[in-house]
N, C-alpha and C positions, 0 to 999 in steps of 0.2 A: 240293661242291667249288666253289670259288670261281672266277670266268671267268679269272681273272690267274693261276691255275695250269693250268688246262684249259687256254690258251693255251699258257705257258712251255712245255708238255710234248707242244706238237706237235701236240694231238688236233682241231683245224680241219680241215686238210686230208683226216687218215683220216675225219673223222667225214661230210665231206662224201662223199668217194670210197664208203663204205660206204652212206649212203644212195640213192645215185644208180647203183651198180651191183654191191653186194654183194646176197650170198643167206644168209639165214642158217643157217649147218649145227647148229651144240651150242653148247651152255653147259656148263662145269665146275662143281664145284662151291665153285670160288673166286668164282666168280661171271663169270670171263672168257668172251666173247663168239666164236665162232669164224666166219669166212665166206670166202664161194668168190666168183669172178666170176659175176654173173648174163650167164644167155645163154649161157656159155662153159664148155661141156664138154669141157677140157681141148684146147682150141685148134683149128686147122682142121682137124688130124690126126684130134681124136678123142683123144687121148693123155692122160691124167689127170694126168702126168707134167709138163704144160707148162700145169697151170691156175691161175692168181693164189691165194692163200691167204694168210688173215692173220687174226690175234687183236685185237680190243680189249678191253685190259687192263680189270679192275672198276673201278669209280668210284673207290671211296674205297682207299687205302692207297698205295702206291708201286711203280712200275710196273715189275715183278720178272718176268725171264724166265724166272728158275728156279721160278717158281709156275707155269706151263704144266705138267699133267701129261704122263705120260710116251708118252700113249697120242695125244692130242689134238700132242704133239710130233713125234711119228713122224708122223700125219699134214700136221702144217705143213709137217717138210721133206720130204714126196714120199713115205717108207718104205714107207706105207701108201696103197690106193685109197681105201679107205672111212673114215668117219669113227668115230671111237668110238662117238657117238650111233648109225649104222648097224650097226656092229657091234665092240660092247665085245671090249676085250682080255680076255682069260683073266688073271688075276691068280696070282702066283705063291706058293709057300705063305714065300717067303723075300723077298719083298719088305717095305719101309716104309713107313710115312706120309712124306709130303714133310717136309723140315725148311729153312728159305729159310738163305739164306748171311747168315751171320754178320759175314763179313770186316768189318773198320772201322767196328765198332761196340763200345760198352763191354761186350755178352755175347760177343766172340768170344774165340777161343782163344787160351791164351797160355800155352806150354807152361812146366817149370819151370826156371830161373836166365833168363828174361827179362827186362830190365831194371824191366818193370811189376810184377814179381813181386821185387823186391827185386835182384836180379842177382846170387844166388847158389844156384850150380851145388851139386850133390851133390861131393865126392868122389869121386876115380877108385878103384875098387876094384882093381885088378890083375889084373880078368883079358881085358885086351885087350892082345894082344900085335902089335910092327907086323910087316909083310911085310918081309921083306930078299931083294933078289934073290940 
């Protein structure tokens, strides 16, 4: 990664902040970085609840929140005490592979009479009828 996009995208400040008082908890296997406040076990309280948490995104690719899995997620916002690395979710037998969002890109979706699709609709078949009060 080139230092004029490791710039643009912020990562100075996290990178220092992360050196200088993160701990490292896991890594996914996107290759994203996970960490907690060192020293600071959830604040003066004691509280897990009230302790800094935050991701650095993998090196190379685009820095996509929705590649955070779902486990390592529930952990960043609070859901969870422990970290996935401490203790893995149970995986469900109806869950996915992550798929990243598409939106505003040339593979996103575009459903049929869009105008990208030419801008023509099916015909109405007859059998939707309106409400009349």
């Amino acid at each position: 990664m080139s230092i004029f996009r490791w710039l643009a995208q912020n990562r100075l400040g996290t990178h220092l902040f992360t050196r200088r008082r993160g701990l490292k908890v896991g890594e996914d296997e996107g290759g994203n970085v996970y960490y907690r406040e060192r020293g600071r076990k959830g604040g003066s309280e004691g509280d897990w609840r009230s302790e800094r948490r935050w991701v650095v995104y993998a090196a190379e690719g685009e820095i996509e929140a929705s590649a955070v899995a779902p486990g390592w997620n529930a952990w960043l916002h609070k859901n969870r005490e422990k970290a996935p690395s401490e203790e893995p979710l149970k995986e469900k037998f109806w869950e996915k592979q992550h798929v990243p969002n598409l939106s505003g890109t040339p593979a996103a979706y575009v459903p049929p009479g869009h105008e990208k699709r030419g801008g023509q609709r099916d015909s109405a078949t007859g059998d939707y009828e309106a409400w009349r009060p």
